[in-house]
C-alpha positions in Angstrom: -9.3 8.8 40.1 -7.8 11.1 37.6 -9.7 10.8 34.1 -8.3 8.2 31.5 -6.9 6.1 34.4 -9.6 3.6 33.4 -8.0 3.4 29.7 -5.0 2.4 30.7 -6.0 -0.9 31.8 -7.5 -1.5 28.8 -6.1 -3.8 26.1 -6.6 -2.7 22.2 -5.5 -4.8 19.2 -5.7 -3.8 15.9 -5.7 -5.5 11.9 -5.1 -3.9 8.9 -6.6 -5.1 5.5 -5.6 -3.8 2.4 -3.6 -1.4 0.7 0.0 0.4 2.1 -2.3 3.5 3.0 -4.5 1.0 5.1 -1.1 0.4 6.8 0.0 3.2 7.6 -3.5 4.6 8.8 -3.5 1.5 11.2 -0.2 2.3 12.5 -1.7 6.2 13.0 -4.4 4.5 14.7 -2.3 2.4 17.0 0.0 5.1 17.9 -3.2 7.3 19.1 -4.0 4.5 21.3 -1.0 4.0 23.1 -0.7 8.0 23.5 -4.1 8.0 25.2 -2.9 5.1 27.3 -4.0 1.9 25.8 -2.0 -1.1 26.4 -1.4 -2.8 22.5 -1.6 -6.4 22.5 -1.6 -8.8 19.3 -4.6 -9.2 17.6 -5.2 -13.1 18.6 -5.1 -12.4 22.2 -7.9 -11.2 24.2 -8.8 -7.5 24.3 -11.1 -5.0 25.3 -10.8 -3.0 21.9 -10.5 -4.2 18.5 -10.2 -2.3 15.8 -10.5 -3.7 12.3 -9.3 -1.2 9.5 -11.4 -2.6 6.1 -11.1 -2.6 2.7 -13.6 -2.4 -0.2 -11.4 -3.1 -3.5 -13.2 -6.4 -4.4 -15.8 -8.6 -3.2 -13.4 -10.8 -1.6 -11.9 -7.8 0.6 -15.2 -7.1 1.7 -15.8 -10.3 2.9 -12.5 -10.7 4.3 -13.4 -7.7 6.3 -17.0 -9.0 8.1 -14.9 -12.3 8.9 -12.5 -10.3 10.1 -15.3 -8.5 12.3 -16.8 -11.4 13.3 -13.7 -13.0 14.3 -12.9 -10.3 16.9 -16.4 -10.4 18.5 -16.1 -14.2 19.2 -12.7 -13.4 21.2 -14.4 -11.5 23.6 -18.1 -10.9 23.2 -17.8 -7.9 25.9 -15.1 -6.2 23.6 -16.2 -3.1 21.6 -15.2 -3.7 18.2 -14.6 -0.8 15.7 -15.2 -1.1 12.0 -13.2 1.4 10.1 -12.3 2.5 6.7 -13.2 1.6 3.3 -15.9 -1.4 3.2 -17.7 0.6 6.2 -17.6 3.5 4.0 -19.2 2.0 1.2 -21.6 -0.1 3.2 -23.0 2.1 6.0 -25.7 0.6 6.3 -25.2 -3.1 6.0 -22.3 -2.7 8.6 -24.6 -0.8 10.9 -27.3 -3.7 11.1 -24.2 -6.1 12.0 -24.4 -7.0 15.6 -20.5 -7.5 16.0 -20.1 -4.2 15.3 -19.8 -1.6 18.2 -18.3 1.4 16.2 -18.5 2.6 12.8 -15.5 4.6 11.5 -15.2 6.5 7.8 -12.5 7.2 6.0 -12.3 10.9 7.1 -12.6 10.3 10.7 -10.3 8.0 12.4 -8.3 10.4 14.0 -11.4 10.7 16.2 -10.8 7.1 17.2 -10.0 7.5 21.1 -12.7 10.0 21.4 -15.2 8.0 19.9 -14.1 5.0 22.1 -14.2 7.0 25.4 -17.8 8.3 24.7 -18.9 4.7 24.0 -17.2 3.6 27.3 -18.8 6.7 29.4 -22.3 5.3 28.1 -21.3 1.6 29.2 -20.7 2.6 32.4 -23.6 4.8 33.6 -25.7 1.8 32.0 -26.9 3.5 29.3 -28.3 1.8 26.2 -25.4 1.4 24.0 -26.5 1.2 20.5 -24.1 1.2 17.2 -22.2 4.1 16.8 -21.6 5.6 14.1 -19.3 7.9 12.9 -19.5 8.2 8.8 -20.3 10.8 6.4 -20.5 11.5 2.9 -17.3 11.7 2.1 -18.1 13.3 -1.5 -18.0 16.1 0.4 -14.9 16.4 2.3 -12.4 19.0 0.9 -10.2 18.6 4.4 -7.1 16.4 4.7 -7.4 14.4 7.6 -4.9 14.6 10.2 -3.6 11.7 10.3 0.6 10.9 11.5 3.1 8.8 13.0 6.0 9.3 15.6 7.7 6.0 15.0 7.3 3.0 12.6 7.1 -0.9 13.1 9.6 -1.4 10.6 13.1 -0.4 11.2 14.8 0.3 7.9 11.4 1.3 5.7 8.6 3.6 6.3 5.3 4.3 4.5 4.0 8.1 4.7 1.0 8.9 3.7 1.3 12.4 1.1 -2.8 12.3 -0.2 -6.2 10.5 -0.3 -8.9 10.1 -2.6 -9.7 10.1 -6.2 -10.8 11.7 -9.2 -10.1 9.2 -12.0 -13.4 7.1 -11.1 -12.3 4.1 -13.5 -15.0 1.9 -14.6 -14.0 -1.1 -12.4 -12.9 1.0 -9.0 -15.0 1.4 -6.1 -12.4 3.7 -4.3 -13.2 7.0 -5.6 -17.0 6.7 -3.7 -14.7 4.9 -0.5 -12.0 7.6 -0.4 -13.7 11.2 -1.9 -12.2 13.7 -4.2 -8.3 14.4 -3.9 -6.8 15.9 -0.5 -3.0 16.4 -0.6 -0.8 16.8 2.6 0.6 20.6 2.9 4.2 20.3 2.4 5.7 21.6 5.9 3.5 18.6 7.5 4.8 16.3 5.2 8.6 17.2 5.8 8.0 17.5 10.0 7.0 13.8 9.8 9.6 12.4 7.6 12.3 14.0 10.0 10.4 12.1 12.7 11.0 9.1 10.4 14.5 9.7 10.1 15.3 10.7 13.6 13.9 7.0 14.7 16.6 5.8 12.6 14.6 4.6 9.4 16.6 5.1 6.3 13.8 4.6 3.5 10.7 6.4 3.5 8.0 5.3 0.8 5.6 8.0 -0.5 2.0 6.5 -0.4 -1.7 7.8 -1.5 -4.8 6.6 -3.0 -3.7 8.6 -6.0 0.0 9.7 -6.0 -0.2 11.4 -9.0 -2.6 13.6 -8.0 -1.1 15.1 -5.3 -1.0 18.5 -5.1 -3.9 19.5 -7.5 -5.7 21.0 -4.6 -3.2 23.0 -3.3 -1.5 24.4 -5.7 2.0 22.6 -6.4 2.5 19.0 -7.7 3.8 15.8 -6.7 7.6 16.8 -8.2 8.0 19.6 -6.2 6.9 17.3 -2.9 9.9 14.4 -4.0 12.1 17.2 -3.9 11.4 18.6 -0.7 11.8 15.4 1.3 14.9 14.6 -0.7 16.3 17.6 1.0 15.6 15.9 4.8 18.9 14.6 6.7 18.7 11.1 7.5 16.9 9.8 4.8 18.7 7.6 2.6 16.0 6.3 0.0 12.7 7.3 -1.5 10.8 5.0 -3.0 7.6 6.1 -4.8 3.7 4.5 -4.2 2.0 3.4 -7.4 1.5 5.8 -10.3 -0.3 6.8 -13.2 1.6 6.6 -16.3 1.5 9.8 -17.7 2.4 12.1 -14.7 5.8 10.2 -16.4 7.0 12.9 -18.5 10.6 13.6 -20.0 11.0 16.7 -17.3 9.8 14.7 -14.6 12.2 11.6 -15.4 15.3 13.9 -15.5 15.1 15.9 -12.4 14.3 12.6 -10.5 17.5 11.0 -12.1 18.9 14.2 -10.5 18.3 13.0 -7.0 20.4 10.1 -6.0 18.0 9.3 -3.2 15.2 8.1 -5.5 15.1 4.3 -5.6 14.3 3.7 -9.4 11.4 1.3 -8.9 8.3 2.6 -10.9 5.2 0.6 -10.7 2.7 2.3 -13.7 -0.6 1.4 -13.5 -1.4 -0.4 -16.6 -4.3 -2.8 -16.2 -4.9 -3.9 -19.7 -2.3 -4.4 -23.0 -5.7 -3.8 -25.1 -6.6 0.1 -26.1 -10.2 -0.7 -26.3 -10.2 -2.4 -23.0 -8.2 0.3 -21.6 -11.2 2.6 -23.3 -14.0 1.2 -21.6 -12.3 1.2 -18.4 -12.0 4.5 -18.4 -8.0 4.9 -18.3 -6.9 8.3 -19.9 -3.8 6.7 -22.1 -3.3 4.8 -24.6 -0.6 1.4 -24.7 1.7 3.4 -27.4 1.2 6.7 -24.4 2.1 3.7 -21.9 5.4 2.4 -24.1 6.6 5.7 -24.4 6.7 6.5 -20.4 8.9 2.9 -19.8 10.8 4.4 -22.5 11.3 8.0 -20.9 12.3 6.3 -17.4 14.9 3.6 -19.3 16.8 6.6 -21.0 16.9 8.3 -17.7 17.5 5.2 -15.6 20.3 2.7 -16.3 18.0 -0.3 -15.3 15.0 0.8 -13.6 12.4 -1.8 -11.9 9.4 -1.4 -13.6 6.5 -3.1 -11.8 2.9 -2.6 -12.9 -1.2 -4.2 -12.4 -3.3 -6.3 -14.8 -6.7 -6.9 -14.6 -8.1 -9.9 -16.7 -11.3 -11.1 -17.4 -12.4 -7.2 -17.1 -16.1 -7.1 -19.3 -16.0 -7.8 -23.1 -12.4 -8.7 -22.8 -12.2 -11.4 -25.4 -9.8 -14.2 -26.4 -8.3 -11.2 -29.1 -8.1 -8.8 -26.6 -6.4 -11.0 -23.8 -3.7 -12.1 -26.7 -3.2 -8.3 -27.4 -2.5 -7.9 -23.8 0.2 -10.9 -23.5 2.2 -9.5 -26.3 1.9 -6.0 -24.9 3.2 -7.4 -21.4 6.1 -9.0 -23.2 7.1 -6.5 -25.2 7.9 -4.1 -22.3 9.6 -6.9 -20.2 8.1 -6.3 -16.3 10.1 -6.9 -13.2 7.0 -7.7 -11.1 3.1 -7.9 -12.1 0.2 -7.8 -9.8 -2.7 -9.8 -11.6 -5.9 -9.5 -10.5 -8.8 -11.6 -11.8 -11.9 -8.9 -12.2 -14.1 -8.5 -9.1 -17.6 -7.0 -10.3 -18.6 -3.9 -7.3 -22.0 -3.2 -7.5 -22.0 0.8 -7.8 -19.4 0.7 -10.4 -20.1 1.3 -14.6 -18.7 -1.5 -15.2 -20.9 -3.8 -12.6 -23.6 -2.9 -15.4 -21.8 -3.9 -18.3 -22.8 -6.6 -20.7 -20.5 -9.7 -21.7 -19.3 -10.7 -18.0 -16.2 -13.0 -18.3 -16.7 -16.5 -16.7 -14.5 -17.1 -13.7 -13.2 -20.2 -15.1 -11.9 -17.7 -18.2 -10.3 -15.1 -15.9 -8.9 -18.2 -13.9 -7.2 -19.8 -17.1 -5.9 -15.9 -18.1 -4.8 -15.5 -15.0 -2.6 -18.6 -14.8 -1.6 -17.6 -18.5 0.0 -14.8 -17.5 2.0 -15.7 -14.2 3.4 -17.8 -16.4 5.1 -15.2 -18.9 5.8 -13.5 -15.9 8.3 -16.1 -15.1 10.7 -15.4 -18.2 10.7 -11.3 -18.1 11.7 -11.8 -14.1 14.5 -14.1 -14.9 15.7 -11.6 -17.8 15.5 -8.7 -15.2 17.6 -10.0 -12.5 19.9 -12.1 -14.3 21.1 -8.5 -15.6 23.0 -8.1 -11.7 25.0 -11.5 -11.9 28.8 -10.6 -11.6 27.7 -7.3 -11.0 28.7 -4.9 -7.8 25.1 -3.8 -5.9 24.1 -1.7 -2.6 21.4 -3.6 -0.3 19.9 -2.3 3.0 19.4 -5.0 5.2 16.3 -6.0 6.7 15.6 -8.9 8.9 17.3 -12.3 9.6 15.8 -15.5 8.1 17.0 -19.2 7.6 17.2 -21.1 4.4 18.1 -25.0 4.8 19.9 -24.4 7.6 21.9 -21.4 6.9 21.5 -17.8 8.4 21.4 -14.8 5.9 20.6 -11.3 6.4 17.9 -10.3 3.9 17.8 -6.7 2.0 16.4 -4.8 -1.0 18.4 -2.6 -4.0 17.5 0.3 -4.7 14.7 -1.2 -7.3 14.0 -3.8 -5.1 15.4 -6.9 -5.8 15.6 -9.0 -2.8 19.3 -9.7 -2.0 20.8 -12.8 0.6 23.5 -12.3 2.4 25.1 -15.1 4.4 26.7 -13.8 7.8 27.9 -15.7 10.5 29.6 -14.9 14.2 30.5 -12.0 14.6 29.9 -10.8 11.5 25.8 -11.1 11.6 25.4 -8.5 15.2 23.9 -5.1 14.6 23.9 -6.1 11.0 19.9 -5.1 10.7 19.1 -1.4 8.7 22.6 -1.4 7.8 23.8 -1.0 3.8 26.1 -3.1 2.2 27.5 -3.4 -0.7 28.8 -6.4 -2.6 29.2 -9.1 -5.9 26.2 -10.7 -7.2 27.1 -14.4 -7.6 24.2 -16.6 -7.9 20.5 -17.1 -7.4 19.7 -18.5 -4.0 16.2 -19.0 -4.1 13.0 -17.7 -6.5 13.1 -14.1 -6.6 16.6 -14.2 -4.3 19.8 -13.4 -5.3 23.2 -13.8 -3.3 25.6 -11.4 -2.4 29.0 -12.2 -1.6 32.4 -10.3 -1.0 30.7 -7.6 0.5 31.6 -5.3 2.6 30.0 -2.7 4.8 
């Protein structure tokens, strides 16, 4: 029997926790699977392999990620279950003394996953002991960029690629510097090979993804500008829409020469975290909320009505009842499309998991509510601004509301857009742009389109 025949009986299933960079690296991982012959099967169906990519943001992801674990052992107590990525990172050890666990995976090594799986099968089969194995190492020390790609995505009309890992900022709060290591950026030519790949599948919208987008390029020489406009240059892709950034790579250069490129999708989302200076202080952000103001206020003079999208932490330590206000008023005065709040999640190994003046859940859970609801006004102001008006959508997928069919897409700043097809009209529809008349909201957060045309 020729070798690897064996693997390709063998069933793998994978699940993804976490963050787009999770995603894609689970898609990376999948795709080396199939290539060395696994057969993928969904994750609730019985398997000889599953792999369970993890994340460490919060205490709750962390948890999330043993169940997760735990789950896949019970499916099949002869399976070998693989632990990668952040939470086994962070805790080596704990996940190594975890008996569900068959394969430990760091963040710097999952390329290595078939290779690690056939040595662990090898050992199973000449009846050798098979203890935990483990493949993590300080990753502190890693200056390499780990080869990590994909030939093909899941989704038809958007892709995530991954440009850089790790992190330098090492905010009070964030675990992820110690999960991901120092900055690695993705040389150039390797970037550009794989987003032709994307666009010769037929994806028109790539997204640009990393632990710290803004940092890209520090290590190599060149900066994350120069890298937009290099895969704006790549036939066949129609959009780029950026990852998350700091708000101060933001500057009025930068704005302009991406208003230059009409590929860009003007959808910013600027890590704020707190509307409080001092707050933002012992957090250890490098700006200030006027520093903050004045990059919304670069990208609107550039941008005729940019999506600007951003995170919020509340309850973070010492935040008082003043300091919360400061941050409400802050929100509201730049007027969000979308923000992400996140009640604080203390991480032992962080500064500020040592701080005095821990907020009481019940406090961050009353802030928190505060503040979806003055979310609700500055998302009604932003996409009332497209009623009447004449948009461009890329549809998506097909879904039903109260009995009728729509095709759903996103704009260019992504604002969710209905369109109702029927007959004919709704064939071959999917990763397709459209353009027509904003008429009316159809549903939260959806608005209709309607004499359209293709």
């Amino acid at each position: 029997m020729k070798k690897g025949m064996k693997s390709n009986m063998r069933k793998a299933a994978l699940h993804n926790l976490g963050c787009k960079v999770n995603a894609y690296e689970t898609e990376s991982m999948q795709q080396l699977l199939e290539k060395a012959g696994y057969e993928i099967v969904p994750f609730e169906e019985a398997a000889d392999v599953y792999v369970i990519n993890t994340c460490s943001v919060t205490n709750v992801a962390d948890r999330k990620s043993r169940q997760m674990i735990h789950r896949a052992k019970k499916k099949n107590p002869q399976s070998v279950v693989v632990a990668a990525g952040c939470y086994v990172q962070t805790a080596k050890e704990r996940v190594e003394e975890d008996d569900a666990v068959d394969i430990l995976i760091g963040n710097n090594k999952k390329h290595e996953l078939p290779i690690l799986l056939e040595r662990f099968f090898a050992s199973r089969e000449a009846k050798l002991s098979s203890p935990t194995m483990s493949c993590v190492e300080d990753i502190a020390k890693d200056n390499g960029y780990e080869t990590l790609s994909i030939s093909r995505t899941a989704e038809r009309t958007r892709a995530f690629l991954k440009v850089q890992d790790g992190c330098n900022q090492f905010c009070s709060y964030c675990i992820i510097p110690y999960a991901r290591g120092r900055v690695r950026s993705r040389e150039i030519a390797d970037v550009l090979q794989e987003a032709a790949r994307i666009a010769a599948s037929g994806c028109q919208e790539v997204v640009l993804t990393g632990i710290h987008l803004s940092s890209y390029g520090v290590d190599l020489g060149t900066n994350f500008l120069r890298l937009i406009e290099e895969v704006h240059k790549v036939p066949g892709i129609a959009r780029i829409r950026l990852g998350s950034l700091e708000p101060k790579i933001v500057t009025q250069e930068f704005a302009c020469r991406l208003s230059k490129l009409p590929k860009i999708c003007p959808h910013f989302h600027l890590s704020l975290q707190s509307g409080c200076d001092e707050t933002l202080q012992r957090m250890n952000r490098k700006y200030t909320c006027r520093e903050y103001q004045q990059v919304c206020e670069i990208l609107r003079s550039n941008f005729s009505h940019p999506a600007i999208t951003t995170d919020v932490i509340v309850g973070f330590p010492g935040e008082t009842d003043q300091e919360f206000e400061m941050t409400r008023r802050f929100l509201r005065q730049i007027g969000f499309f979308e923000i992400h709040i996140f009640k604080y999640s203390r991480r032992e190994g962080t500064r500020a998991a040592k701080m005095k003046q821990q907020v009481p859940e019940e406090v961050k859970q009353a802030r928190s509510e505060t503040l979806f609801a003055d979310l609700v006004p500055m998302n009604e102001e932003f996409l009332n601004y497209y009623m009447g008006r004449q948009v461009e959508v890329l549809l998506e997928e097909k879904v039903s509301f109260s009995g009728q069919e729509y095709f759903l897409g996103h704009t260019k700043e992504y604002v969710k857009i209905a369109v109702a097809v029927s007959g004919q009209e709704d064939k071959n529809l999917e990763n397709k742009f459209m353009q027509g008349l904003i008429t009316a909201k159809l549903k939260e957060h959806i608005l209709l389109m309607e004499d359209y045309c293709l």
